[in-house]
C-alpha positions as CSV (number, residue, x, y, z in Angstrom):
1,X,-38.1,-4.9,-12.8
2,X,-41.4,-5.6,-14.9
3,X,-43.7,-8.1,-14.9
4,X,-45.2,-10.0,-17.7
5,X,-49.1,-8.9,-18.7
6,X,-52.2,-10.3,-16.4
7,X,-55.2,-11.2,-18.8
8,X,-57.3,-8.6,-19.5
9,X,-60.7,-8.8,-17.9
10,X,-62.5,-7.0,-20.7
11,X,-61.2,-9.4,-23.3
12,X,-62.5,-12.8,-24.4
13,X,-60.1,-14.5,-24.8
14,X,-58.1,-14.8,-21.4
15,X,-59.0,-16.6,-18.9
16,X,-58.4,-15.3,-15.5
17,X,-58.5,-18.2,-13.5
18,X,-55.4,-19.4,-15.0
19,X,-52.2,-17.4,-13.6
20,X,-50.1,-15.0,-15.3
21,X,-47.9,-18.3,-16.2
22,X,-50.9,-19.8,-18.3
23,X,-50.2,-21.4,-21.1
24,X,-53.1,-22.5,-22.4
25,X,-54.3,-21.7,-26.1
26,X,-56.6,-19.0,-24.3
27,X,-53.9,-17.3,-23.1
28,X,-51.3,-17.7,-25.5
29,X,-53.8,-16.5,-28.2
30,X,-53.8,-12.9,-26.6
31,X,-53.8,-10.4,-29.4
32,X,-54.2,-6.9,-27.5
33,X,-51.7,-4.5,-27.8
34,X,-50.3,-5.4,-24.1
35,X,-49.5,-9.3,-25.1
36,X,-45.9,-9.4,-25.0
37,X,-45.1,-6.6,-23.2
38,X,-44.0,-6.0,-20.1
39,X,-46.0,-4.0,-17.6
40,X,-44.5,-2.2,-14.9
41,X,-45.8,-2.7,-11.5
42,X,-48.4,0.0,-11.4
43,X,-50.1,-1.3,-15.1
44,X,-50.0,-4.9,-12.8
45,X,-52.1,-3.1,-9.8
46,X,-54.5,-1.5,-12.1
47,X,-55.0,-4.7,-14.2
48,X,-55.3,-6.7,-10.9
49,X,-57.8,-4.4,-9.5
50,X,-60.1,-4.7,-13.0
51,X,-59.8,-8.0,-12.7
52,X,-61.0,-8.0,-9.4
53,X,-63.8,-5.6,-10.1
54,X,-65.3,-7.5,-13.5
55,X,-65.2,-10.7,-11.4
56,X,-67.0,-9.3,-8.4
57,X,-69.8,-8.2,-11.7
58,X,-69.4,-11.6,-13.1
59,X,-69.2,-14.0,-10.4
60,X,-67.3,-16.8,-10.5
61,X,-68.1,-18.0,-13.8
62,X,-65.3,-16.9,-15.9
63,X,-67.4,-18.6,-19.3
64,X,-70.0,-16.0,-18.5
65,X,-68.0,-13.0,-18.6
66,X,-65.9,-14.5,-21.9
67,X,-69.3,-15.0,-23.4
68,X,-70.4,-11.5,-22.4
69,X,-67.1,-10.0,-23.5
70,X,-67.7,-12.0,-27.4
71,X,-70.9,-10.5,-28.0
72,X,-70.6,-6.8,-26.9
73,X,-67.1,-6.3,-27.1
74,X,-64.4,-5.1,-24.2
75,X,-64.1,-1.3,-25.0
76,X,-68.3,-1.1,-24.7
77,X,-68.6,-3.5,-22.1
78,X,-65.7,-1.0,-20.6
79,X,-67.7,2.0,-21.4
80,X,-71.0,0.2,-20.0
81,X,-69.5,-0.8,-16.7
82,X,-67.8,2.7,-16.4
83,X,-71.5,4.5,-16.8
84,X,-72.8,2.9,-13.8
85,X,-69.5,1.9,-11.7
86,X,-66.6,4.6,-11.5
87,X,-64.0,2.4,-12.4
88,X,-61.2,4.9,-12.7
89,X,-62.0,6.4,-9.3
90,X,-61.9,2.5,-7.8
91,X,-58.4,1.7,-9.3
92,X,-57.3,5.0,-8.0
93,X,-58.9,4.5,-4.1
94,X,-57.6,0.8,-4.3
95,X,-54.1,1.8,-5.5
96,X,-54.1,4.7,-2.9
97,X,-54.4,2.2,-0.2
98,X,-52.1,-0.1,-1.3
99,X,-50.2,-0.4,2.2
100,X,-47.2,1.6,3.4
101,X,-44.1,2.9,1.7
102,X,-41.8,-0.3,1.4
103,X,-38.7,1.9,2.1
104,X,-39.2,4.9,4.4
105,X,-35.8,6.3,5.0
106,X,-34.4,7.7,2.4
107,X,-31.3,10.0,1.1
108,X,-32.2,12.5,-1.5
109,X,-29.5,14.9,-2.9
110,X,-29.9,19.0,-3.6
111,X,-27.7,21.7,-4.9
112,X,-28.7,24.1,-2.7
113,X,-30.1,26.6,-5.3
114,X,-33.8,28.3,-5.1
115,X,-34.4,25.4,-7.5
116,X,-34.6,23.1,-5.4
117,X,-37.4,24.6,-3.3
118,X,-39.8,22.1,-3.0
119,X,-37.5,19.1,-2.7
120,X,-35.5,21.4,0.3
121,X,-38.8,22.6,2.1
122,X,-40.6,19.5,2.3
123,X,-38.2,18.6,4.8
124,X,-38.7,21.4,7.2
125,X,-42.5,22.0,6.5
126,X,-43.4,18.1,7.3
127,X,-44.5,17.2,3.8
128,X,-42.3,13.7,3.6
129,X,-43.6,12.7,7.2
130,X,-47.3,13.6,5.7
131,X,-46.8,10.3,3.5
132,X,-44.8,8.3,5.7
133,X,-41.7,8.9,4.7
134,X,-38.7,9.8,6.8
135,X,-36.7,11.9,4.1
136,X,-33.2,12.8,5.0
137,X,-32.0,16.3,2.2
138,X,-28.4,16.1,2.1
139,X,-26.3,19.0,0.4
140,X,-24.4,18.3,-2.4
141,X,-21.6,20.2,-3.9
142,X,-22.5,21.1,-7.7
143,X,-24.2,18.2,-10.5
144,X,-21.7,15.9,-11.0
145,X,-21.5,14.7,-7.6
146,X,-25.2,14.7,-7.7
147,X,-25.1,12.7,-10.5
148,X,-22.6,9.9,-9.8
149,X,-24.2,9.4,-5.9
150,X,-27.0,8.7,-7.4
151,X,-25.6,6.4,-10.2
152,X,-23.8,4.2,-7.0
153,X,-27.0,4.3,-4.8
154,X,-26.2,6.3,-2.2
155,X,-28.9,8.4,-3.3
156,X,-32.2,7.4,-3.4
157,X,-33.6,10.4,-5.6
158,X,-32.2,13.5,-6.5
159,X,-32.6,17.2,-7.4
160,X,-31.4,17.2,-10.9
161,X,-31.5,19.4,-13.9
162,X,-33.5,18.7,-16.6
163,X,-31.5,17.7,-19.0
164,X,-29.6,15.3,-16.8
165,X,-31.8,12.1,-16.4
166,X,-32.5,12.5,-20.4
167,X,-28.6,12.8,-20.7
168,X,-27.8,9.7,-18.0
169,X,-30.5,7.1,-20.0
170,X,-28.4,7.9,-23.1
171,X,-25.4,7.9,-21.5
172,X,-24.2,11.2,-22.5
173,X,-21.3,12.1,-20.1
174,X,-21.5,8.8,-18.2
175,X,-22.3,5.5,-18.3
176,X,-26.1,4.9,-19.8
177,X,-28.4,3.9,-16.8
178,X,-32.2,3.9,-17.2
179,X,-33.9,7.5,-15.5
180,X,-37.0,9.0,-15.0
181,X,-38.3,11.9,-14.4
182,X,-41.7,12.5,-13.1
183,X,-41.6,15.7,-12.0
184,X,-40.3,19.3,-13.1
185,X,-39.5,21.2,-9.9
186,X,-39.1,25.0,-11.0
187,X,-39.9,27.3,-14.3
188,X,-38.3,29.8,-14.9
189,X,-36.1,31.0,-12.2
190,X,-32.0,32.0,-13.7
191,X,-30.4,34.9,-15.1
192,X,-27.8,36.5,-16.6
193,X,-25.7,38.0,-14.3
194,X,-22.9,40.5,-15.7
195,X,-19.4,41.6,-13.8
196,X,-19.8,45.4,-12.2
197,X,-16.9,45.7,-14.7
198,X,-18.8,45.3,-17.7
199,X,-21.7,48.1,-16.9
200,X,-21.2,49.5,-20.6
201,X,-21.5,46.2,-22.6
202,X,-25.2,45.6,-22.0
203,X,-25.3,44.6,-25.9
204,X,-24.6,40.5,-26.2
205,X,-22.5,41.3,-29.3
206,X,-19.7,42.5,-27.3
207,X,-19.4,39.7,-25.2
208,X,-16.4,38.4,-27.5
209,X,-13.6,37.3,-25.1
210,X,-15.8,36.7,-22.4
211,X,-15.8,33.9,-20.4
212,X,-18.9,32.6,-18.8
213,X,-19.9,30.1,-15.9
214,X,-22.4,27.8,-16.2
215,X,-23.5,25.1,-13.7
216,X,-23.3,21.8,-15.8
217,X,-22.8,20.9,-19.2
218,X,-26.3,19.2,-19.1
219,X,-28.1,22.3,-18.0
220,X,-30.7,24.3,-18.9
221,X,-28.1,26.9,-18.1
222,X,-25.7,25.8,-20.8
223,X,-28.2,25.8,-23.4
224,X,-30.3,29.0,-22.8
225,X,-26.7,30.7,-22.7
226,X,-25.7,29.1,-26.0
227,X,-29.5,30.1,-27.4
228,X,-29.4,33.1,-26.2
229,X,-25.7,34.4,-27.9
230,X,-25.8,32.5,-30.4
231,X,-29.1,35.0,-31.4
232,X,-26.7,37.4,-31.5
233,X,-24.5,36.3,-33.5
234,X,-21.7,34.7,-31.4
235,X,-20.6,31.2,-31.8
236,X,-20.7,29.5,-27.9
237,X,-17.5,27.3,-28.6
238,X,-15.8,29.7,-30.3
239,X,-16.4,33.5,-29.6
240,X,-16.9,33.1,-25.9
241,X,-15.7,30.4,-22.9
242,X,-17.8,28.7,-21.1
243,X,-16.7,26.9,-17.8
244,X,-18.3,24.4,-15.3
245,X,-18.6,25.8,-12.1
246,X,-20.4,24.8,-9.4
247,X,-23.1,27.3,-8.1
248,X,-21.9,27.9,-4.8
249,X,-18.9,29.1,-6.2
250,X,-20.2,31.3,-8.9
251,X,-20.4,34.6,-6.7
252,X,-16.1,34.3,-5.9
253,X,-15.2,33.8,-9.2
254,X,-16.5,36.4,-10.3
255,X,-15.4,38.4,-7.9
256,X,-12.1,37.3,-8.4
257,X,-12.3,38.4,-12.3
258,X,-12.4,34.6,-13.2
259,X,-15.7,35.2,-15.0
260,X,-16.8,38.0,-16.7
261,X,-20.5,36.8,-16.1
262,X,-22.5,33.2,-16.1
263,X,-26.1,31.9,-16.2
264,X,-26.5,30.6,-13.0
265,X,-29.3,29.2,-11.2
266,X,-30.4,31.9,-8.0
267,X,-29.6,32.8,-5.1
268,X,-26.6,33.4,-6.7
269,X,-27.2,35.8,-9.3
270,X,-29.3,38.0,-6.4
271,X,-26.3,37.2,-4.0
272,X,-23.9,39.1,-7.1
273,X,-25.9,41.9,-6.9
274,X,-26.2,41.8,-2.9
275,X,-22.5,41.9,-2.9
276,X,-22.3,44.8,-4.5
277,X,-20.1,43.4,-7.8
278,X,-22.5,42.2,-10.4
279,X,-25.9,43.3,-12.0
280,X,-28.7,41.2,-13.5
281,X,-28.5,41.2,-17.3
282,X,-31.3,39.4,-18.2
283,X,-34.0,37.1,-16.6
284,X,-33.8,33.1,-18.2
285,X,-37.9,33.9,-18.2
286,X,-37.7,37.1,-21.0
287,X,-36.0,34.2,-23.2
288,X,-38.2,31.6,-22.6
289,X,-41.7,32.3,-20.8
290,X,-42.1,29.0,-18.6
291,X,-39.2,27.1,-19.8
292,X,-38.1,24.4,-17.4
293,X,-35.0,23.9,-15.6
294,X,-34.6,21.7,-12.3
295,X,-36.3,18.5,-11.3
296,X,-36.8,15.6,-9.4
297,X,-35.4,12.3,-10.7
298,X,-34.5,8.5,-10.0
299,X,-33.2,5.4,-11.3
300,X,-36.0,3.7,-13.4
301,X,-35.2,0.9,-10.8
302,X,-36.3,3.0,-7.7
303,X,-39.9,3.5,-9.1
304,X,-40.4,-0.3,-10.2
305,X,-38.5,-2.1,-7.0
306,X,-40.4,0.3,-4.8
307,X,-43.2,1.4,-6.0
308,X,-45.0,2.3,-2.9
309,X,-42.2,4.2,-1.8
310,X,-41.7,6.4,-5.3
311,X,-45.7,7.0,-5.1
312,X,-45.4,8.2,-1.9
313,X,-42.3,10.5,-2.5
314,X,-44.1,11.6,-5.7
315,X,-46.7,12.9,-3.9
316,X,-44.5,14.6,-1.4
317,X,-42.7,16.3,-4.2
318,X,-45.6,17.7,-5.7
319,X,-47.5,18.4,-2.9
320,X,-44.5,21.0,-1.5
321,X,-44.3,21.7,-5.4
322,X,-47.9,23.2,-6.2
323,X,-47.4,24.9,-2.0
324,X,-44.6,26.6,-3.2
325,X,-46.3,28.1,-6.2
326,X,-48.9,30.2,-4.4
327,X,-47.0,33.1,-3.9
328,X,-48.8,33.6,-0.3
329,X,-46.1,31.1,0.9
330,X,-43.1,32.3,-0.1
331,X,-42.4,34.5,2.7
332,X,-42.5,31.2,4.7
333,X,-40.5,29.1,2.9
334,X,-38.0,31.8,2.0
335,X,-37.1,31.4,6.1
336,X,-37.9,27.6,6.4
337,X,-35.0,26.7,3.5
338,X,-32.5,29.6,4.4
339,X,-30.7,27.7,7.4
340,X,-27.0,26.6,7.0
341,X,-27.8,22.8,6.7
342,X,-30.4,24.2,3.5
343,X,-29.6,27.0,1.1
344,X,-27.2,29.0,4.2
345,X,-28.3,32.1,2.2
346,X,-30.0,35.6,4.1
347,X,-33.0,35.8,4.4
348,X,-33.6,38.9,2.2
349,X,-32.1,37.4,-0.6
350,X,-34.0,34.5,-0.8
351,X,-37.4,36.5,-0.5
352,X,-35.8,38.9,-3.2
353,X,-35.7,35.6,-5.4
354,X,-38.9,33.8,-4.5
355,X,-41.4,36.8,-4.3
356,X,-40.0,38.7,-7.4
357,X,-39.6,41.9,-5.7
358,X,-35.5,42.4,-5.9
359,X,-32.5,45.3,-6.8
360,X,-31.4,44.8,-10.0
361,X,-28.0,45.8,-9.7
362,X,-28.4,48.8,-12.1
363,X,-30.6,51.1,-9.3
364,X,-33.8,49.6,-9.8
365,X,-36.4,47.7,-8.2
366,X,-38.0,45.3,-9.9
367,X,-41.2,43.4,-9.3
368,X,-41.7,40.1,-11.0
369,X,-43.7,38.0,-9.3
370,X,-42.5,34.8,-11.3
371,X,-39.1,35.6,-12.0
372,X,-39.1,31.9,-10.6
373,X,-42.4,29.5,-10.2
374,X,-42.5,26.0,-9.5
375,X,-45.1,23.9,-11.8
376,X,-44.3,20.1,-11.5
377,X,-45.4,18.9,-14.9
378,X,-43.1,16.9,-17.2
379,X,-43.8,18.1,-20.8
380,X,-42.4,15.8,-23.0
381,X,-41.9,18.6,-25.3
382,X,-39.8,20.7,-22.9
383,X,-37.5,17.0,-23.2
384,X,-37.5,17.1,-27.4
385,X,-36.8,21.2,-27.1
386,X,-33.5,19.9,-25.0
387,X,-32.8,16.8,-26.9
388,X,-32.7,19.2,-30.2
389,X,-30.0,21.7,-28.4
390,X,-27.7,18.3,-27.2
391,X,-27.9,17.8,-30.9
392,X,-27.3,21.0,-32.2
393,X,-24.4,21.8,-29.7
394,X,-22.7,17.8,-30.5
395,X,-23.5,16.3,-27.1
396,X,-25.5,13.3,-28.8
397,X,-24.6,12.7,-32.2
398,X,-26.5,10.5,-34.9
399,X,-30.1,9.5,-35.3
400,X,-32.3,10.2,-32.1
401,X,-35.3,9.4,-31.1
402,X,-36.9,12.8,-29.8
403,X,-40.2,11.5,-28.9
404,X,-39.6,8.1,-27.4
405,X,-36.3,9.5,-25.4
406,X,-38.4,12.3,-23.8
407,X,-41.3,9.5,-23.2
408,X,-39.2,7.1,-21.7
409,X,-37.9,9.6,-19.1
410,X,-40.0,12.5,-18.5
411,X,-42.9,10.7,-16.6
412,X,-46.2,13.1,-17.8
413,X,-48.5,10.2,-16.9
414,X,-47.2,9.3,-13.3
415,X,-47.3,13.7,-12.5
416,X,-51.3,13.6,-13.9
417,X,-52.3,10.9,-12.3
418,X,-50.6,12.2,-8.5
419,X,-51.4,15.9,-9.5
420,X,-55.4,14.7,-10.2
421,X,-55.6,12.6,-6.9
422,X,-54.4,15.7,-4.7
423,X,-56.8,17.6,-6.3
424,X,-54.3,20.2,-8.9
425,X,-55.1,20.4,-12.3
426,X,-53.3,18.4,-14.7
427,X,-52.8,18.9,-18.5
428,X,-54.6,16.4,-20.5
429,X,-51.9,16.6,-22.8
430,X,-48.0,16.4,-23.1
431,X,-46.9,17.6,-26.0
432,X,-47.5,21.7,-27.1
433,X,-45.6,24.4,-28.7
434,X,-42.9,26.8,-27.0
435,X,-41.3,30.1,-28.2
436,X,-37.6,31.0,-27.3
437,X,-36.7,34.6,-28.4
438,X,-39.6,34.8,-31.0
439,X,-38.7,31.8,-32.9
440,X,-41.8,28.5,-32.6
441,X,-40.3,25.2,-31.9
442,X,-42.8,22.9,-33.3
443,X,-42.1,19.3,-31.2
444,X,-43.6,17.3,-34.1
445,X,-40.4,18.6,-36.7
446,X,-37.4,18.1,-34.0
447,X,-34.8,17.1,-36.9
448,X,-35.8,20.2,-39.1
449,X,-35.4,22.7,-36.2
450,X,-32.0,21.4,-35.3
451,X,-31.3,22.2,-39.3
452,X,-32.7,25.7,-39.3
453,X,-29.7,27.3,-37.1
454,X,-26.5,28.4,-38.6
455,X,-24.7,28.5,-35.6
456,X,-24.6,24.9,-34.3
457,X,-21.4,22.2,-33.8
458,X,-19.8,21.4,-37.4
């Protein structure tokens, strides 16, 4: 749901004693960029509340402040009034106190993976209740059921992977419904985990034959295990097989000999090594430093039909997201989402996972204190990096639109503005470089990095 533009109070030419419905010559003779467009709800606050701030300046004579606005200008009468008056700190104390969440009981999804950290703990460790929210976490199978619960409604919100909510607004894999995606949940965080069976073949060019699980087609999973063999050489749709398989039931199949290893999101690949039968290949982080993979997401509806109720859960979400990135928590929440109705995982494997300190399966101990981390920024170019690999590997076909897709979705604005009013800092920007395996993707030349692998989908 949007709303059509207020009139801007720094302009001279609307009038802003006439409604939104004006139709006057004032108002119809709008020529900045907004005229036309629709705002969402939280553009209408923030206009409202400039509105109400110029006129409380002005008056009530509206011909005054049009006059004003002629001669200097709006962006330096902006600039003036922000000098003396901090605007952006009034918008943001008005729109804090807008009034309570319009929905507080709500359903939100998980896989219960180490992923899903933040959204899990919050639960447990009161940060829903802190915004008035009565949050019910309900465990869900593996991604598709995630993924069509949400699509009927009886999710609210959902733990997703990253890839998903880009995939589900271009209906790649179901039917196209508007999603966003304002905040990442982990970095980092999988691994390659290798059967007991295949100690001697610690070389990725003898993985020919091999059959791999991964959690979802639309995973970071799937397309850091592509990457990653097809570095060496291996085609992913020919040389090897790669299966869907839900997380939970990655450890038994490869205990059964079903898989000879997958890229799985943890506890699991700990729980392999636990269980005596697998060993830890490789970390996800030694191929991409930071890369993204799970996430909290809604229906584009959600945040505009509620959007007390998404700011409020936003906040929640990255609250328990920046808690759980100070490792001095970790031993804590390790125990708070173990329980049955959680992650129903030991204890000692979760703390393996989250502290970085874990048996490797080979005879070692390892200590890598972010092996997983949890930083709830949305880059938009993490969302072109996994546009480019849908395209390379044939999941979206045609001309794309890496930019705007990855805008649309991936909700930068909406994570700085809540990360800034708890107080975390926030990157001004949303775009920058990443490297994977040594090679630069550049975010601004999507199309030509797509073209510079020879092992893609013919």
């Amino acid at each position: 749901m949007t709303i059509k533009s207020l009139g801007n109070p720094f302009s001279s030419k609307s009038d802003l004693r006439h409604g939104q419905s004006c139709s006057c010559d004032g108002c119809n003779g709008r020529k900045e960029a907004e005229a036309g467009r629709a705002m969402s709800s939280e553009e209408m606050l923030e206009r409202a509340v400039e509105g109400a701030i110029v006129r409380s300046v002005f008056g009530q004579s509206d011909v005054s402040r049009r006059s004003f606005m002629g001669m200097v200008g709006g962006t330096t009468a902006a600039a003036a009034l922000a000098s003396v008056f901090p605007l952006d700190k009034a918008k943001a104390a008005i729109l804090d106190d807008l009034g309570p969440p319009e929905k507080t009981d709500l359903n939100i999804g998980f896989v219960p993976i180490t992923c899903a950290t933040p959204i899990i703990m919050a639960q447990p460790l009161g940060f829903y209740e802190r915004y008035g929210l009565n949050a019910q976490v309900i465990k869900t199978a593996g991604w598709a059921v995630a993924r069509d619960k949400s699509l009927s409604g009886e999710y609210d919100a959902s733990h997703m992977l990253t890839p998903m909510p880009l995939a589900m607004t271009m209906g790649a894999g179901s039917v196209a419904e508007p999603y966003i995606m304002p905040a990442v949940e982990n970095i980092n965080g999988q691994a390659i985990v290798l059967s007991n069976e295949h100690l001697d073949k610690r070389d990725p060019a003898q993985w020919k034959g091999f059959t791999f699980g991964v959690p979802f087609e639309y995973s970071m999973h799937n397309f850091l295990l592509r990457y990653y063999v097809a570095e060496f050489g291996l085609d992913p749709d020919v040389d090897i097989q790669i299966r869907v398989v839900p997380p939970p039931e990655m450890v038994a199949n490869l205990r059964a000999g079903n898989l000879d290893g997958y890229l799985s999101p943890d506890p699991f690949n700990q729980r392999a090594v636990y269980e005596g039968i697998g060993f830890i290949h490789i970390l996800t982080k030694e191929i991409w430093e930071g890369h993204p993979c799970c996430a909290f997401a809604a229906p584009q509806s959600f945040a505009t039909e509620l959007p007390n109720t998404y700011g409020a859960l936003l906040k929640s979400i990255i609250d328990a997201t920046q808690y759980a990135s100070n490792p001095d928590n970790r031993v804590e929440i390790s125990e708070a989402i173990a329980p049955t109705n959680y992650l129903n995982q030991p204890v000692t494997v979760i703390q393996q996972v989250l502290t970085g300190t874990y048996a490797d399966g080979l005879g070692e101990v390892k200590n890598v204190p972010d092996r997983i981390d949890f930083d709830p920024f949305p880059w938009h170019s993490m969302g072109v990096w996994i546009l480019t690999q849908m395209k390379r590997w044939g999941y979206i076909e045609g001309d794309v639109d890496y930019a705007g897709v990855a805008e649309q979705v991936y909700l930068a604005s909406d994570a700085r503005k809540v990360m800034t009013d708890l107080g975390y800092d926030a990157p001004a920007e949303s775009y920058k470089s990443h490297t994977i395996m040594g090679k630069t993707f550049d975010p601004a030349q999507p199309e030509a990095y797509v073209d510079s692998f020879e092992i893609k989908a013919q």
